[in-house]
TIGU-768549 format. One line per 8 residues: for each residue z, x, y of N, C-alpha, C. Coordinates in steps of 0.001 Angstrom, whole numbers, always signed. Layout:
Z/X/Y/Z/X/Y/Z/X/Y | ...
***
This chain:
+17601/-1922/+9071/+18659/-2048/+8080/+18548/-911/+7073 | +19717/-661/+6465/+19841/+257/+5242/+20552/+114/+4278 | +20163/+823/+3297/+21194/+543/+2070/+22131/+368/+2110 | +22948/+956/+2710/+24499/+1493/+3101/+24899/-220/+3726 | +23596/-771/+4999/+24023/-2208/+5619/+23070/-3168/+5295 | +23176/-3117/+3856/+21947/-4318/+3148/+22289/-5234/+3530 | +21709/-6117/+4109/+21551/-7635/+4854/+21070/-8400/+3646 | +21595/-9898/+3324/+20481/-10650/+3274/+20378/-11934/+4351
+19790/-12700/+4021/+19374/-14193/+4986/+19255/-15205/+3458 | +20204/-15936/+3127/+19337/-16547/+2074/+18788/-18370/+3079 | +17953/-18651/+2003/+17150/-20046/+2898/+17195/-21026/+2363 | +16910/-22257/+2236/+16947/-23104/+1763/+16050/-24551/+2139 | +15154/-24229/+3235/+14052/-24983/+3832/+12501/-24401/+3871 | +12208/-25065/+4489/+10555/-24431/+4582/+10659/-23634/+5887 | +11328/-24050/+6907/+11266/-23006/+8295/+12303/-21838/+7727 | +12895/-22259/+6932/+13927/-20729/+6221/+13109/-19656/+5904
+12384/-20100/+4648/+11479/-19566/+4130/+10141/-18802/+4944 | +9897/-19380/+5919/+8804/-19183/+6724/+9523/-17715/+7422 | +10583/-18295/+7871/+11157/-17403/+9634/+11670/-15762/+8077 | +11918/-15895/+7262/+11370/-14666/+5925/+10719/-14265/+5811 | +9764/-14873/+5745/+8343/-14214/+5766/+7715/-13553/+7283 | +7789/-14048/+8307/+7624/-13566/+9539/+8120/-12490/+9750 | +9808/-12257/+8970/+10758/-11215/+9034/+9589/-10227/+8392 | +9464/-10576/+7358/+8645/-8858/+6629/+7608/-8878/+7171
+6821/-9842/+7274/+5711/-9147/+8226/+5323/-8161/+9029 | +6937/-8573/+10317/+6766/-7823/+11294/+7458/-6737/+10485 | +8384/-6126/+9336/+8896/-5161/+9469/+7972/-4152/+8524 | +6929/-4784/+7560/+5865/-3824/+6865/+5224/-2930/+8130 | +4977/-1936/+7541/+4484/-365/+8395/+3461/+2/+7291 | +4123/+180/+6062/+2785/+862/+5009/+2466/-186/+3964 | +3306/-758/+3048/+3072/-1699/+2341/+3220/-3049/+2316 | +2416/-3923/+1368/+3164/-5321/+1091/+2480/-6017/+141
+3884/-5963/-600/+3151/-6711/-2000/+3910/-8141/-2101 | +2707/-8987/-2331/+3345/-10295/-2522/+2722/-11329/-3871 | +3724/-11726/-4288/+3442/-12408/-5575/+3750/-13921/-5272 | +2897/-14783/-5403/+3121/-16524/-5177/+2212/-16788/-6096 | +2855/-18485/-6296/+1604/-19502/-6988/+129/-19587/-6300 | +764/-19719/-5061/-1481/-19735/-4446/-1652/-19593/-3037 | -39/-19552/-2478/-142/-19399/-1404/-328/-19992/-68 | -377/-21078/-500/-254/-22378/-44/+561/-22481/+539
+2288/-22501/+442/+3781/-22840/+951/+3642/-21376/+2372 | +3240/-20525/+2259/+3851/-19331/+2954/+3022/-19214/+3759 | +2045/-20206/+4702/+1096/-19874/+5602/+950/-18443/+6018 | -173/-18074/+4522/-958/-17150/+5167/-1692/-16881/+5820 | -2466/-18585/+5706/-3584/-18940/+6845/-3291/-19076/+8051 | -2038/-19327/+8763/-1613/-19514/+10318/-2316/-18443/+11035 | -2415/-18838/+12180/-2810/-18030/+13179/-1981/-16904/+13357 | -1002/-16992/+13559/+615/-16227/+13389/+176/-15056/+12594
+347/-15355/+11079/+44/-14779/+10303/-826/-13214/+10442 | -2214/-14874/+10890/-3060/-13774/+10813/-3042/-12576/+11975 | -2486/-12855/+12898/-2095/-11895/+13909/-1163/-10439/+13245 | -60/-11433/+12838/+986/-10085/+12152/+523/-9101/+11444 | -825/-10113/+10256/-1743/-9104/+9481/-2253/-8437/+10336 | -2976/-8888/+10912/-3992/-7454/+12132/-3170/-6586/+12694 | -2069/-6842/+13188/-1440/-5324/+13665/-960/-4472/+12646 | -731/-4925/+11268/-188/-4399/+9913/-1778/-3521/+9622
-2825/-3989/+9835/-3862/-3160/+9455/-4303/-2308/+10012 | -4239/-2651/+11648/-5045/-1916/+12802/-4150/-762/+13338 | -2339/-741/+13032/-1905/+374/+13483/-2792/+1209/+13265 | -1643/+2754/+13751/-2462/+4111/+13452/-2600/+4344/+12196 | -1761/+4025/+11080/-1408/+4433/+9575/-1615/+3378/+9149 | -3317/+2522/+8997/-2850/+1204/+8443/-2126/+856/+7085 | -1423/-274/+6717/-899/-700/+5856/-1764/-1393/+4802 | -1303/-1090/+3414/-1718/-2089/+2430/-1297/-3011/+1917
-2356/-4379/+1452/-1539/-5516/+990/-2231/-5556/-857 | -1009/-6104/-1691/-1588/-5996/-2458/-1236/-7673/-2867 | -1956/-8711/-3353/-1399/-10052/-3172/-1915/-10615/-4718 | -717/-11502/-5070/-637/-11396/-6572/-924/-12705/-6922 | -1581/-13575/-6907/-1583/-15315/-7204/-1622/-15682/-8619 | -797/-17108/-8993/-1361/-17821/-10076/-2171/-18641/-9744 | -2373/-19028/-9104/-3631/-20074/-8476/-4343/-19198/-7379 | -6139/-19357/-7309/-6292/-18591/-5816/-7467/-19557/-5430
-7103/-21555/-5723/-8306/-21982/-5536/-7859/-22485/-3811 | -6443/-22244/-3403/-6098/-22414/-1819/-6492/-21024/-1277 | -6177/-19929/-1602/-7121/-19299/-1165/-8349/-19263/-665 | -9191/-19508/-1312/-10910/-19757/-1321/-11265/-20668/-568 | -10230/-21891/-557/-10401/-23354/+76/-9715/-23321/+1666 | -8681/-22454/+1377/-7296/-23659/+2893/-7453/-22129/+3606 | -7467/-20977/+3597/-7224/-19851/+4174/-8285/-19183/+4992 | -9184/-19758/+6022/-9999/-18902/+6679/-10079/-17962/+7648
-8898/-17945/+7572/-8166/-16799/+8883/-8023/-15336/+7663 | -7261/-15599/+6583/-6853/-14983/+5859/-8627/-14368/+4880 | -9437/-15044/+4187/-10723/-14468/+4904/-11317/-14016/+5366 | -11208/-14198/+6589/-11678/-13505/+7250/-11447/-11625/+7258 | -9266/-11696/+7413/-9168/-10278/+7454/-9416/-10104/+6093 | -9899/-11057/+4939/-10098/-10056/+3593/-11445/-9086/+3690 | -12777/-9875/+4362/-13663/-9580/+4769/-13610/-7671/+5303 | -13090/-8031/+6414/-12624/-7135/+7476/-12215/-5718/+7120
-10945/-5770/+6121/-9763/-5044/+6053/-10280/-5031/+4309 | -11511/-5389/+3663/-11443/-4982/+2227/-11047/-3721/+1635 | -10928/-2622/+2244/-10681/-1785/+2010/-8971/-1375/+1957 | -8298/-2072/+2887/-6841/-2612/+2604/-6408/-3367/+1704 | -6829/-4252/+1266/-6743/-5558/+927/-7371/-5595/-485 | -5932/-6083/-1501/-6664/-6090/-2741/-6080/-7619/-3256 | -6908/-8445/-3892/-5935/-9865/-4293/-6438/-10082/-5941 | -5245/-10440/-6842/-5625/-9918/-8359/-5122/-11605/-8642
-5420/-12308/-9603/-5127/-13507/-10473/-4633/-12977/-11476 | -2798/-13908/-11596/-2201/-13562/-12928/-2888/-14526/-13729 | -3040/-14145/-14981/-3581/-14641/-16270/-2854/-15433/-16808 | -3411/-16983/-17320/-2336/-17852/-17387/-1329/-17717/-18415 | -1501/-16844/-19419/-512/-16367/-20599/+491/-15744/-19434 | +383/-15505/-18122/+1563/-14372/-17776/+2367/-15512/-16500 | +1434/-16779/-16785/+2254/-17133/-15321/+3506/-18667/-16140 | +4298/-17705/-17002/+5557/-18109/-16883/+6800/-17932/-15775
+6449/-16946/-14859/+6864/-16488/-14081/+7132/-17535/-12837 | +8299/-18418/-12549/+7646/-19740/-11979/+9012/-18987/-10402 | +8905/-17971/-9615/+9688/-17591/-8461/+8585/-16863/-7986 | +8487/-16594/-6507/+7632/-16363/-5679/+8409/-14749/-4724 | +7799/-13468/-4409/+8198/-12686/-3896/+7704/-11740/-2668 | +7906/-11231/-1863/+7239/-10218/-985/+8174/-9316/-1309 | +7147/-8007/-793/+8231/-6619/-821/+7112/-5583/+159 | +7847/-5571/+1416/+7558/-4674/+2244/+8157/-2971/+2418
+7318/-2161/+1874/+8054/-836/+1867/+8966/-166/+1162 | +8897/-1041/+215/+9579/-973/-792/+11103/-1163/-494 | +11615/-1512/+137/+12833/-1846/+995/+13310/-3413/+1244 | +12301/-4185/+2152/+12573/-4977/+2596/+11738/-6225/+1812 | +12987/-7471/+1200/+12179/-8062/-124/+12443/-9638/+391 | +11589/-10625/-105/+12034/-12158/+32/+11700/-12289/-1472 | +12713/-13673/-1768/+12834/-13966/-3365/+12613/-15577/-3277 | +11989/-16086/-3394/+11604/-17464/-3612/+12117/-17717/-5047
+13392/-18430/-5432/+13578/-18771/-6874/+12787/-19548/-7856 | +12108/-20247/-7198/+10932/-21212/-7969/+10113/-21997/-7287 | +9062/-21904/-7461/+7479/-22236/-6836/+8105/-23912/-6751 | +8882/-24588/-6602/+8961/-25988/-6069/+10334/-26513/-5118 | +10688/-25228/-4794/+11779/-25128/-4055/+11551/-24066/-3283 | +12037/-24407/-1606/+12344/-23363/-725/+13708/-22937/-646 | +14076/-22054/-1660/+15665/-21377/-1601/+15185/-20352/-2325 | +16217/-19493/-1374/+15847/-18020/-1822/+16474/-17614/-1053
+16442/-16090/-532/+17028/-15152/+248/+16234/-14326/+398 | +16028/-13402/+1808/+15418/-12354/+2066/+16480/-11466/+2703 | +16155/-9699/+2615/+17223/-8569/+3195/+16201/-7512/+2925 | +17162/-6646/+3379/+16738/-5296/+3066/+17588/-4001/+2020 | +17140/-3937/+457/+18500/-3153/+78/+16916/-2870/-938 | +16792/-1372/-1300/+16009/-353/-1805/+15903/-969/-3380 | +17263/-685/-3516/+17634/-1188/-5476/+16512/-2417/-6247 | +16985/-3522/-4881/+16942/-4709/-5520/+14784/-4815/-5186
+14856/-4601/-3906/+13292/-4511/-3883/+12374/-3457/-5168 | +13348/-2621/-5708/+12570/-1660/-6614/+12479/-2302/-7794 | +13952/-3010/-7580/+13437/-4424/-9243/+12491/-5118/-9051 | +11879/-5956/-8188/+11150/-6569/-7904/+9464/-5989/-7619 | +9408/-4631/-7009/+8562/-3858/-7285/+8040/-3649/-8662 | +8804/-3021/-9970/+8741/-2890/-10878/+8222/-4106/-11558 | +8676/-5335/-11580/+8360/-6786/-11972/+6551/-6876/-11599 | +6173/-6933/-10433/+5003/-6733/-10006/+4228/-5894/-9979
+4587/-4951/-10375/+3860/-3660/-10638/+3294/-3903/-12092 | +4212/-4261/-13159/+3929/-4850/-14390/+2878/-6419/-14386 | +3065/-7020/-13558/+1983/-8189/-13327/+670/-7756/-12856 | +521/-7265/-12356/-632/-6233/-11317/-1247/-5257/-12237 | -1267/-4705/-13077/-1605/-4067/-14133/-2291/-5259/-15737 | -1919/-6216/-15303/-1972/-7066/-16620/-3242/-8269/-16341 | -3252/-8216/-14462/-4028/-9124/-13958/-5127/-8816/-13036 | -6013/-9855/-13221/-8040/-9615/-12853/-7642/-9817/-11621
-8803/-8675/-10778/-9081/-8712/-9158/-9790/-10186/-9190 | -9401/-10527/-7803/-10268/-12178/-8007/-11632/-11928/-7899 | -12098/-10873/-7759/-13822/-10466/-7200/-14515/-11011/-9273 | -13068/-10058/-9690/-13557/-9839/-11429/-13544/-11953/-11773 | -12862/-11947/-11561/-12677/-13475/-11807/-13873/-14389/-11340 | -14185/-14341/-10502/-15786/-15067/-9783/-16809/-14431/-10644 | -16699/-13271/-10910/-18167/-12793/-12007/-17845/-13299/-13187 | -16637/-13728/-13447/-16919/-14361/-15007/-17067/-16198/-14784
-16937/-16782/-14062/-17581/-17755/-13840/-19219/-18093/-13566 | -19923/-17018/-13135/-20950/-17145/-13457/-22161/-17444/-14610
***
């Protein structure tokens, strides 16, 4: 798709939402930034998933993920696939905790390539829309780019619990 034939898909279920996310998966090549509550709703942990991730890393040019949570105790807990490639692929793979002063922010996002975006309107609803149009992913880029700058790597977050 292109600017010129920006698509969207909007959703309104959990297989909506899902068969969105599968969409960017397969269409990330270099990037993917994703911002959720914990990550929980968007099986990152599936097998699926974790497949789509491994070819996103292992191409020739691997890709980076940069993953943005207000919660990351499903992380730590429900995700051992996802784990695993953090393990693996650390050097790809960066995952930061927004700070709870910043998580007024209550909509959920991916953005692959800066192009291709899903918009979750609010962390208790599956409606949203996913496409591909440059503009609107660069708003959404920009949004997270500003969260990501403001918020602790989860590595930093475990050393201050100690």
């Amino acid at each position: 798709m292109t600017d010129t034939a920006a698509q969207r898909e909007r959703f309104d279920t959990r297989a909506g939402y899902q068969a969105g996310i599968d969409q960017l998966f397969d269409l990330a090549s270099h990037t993917l930034q994703i911002s959720e509550n914990d990550a929980s709703e968007m099986g990152l942990g599936s097998a699926a998933n974790q497949q789509r991730l491994w070819r996103f890393f292992t191409q020739p040019s691997p890709g980076r993920l940069q993953l943005l949570l207000a919660r990351e105790d499903y992380l730590r807990t429900g995700c051992p696939r996802f784990t695993q490639l953090a393990e693996r692929f650390a050097h790809l793979i960066e995952v930061r905790l927004i700070p709870a002063e910043l998580r007024h922010q209550p909509k959920g996002w991916l953005i692959a390539d800066h192009l291709h975006y899903l918009e979750r309107h609010h962390y208790d609803w599956f409606r949203g829309e996913w496409g591909s149009q440059r503009q609107y992913a660069t708003q959404l880029s920009q949004l997270f780019a500003t969260l990501w700058a403001q918020s602790l790597p989860i590595n930093a977050s475990q050393r201050l619990d100690l």
